[in-house]
C-alpha angles and dihedrals in degrees: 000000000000092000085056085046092048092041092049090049088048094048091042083046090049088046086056093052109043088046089061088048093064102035081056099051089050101048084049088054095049091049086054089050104051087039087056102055099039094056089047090044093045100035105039098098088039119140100271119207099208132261096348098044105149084212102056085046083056107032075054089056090046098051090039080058091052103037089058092064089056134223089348091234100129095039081056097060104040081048084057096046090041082051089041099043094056090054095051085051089047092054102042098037085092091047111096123190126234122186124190113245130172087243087053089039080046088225117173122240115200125167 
């Protein structure tokens, strides 16, 4: 019984992990992604110097990064329910539900 127990705590253990793995990995990916746009959006009319400009290297990176994803299409609309969703909490976190039992009616229950 206490191996069950030991083996149940490793693999919960392993879950957690490998759940902040991958939570770290995404939130890396979506660093690299806003970063991304924003350099391309704020440096594409920069002073260029000519074949060997640092910024257009690195304004190239940044398209090839976001041209990998694809059209951006389904980055755009998680974007929009993760938006959405946190409204929706933000709105309902004050409701509170109340549901009619015979406890809350005080109805009395004799057999």
């Amino acid at each position: 019984m206490e191996t069950i127990i030991k083996m149940l705590q490793n693999k919960n253990q392993k879950n957690r992990i490998r759940n902040l793995i991958v939570a770290y990995f995404a939130f890396a990916m979506l660093f690299v992604v806003l970063f991304s746009a924003v350099f391309v959006s704020v440096e594409t009319f920069h002073n260029c110097d000519g074949d060997s400009c640092p910024v257009c290297a690195l304004l190239q990176q940044c398209e090839n990064n976001l041209n990998q994803l694809g059209d951006g299409s389904a980055n755009l609309y998680a974007a929009f329910l993760a938006v959405i969703f946190f409204v929706a909490i933000l709105e309902l976190k004050d409701n509170v539900l109340v549901y009619s039992t015979p406890v809350s009616s005080m109805v009395r229950m004799n057999d």
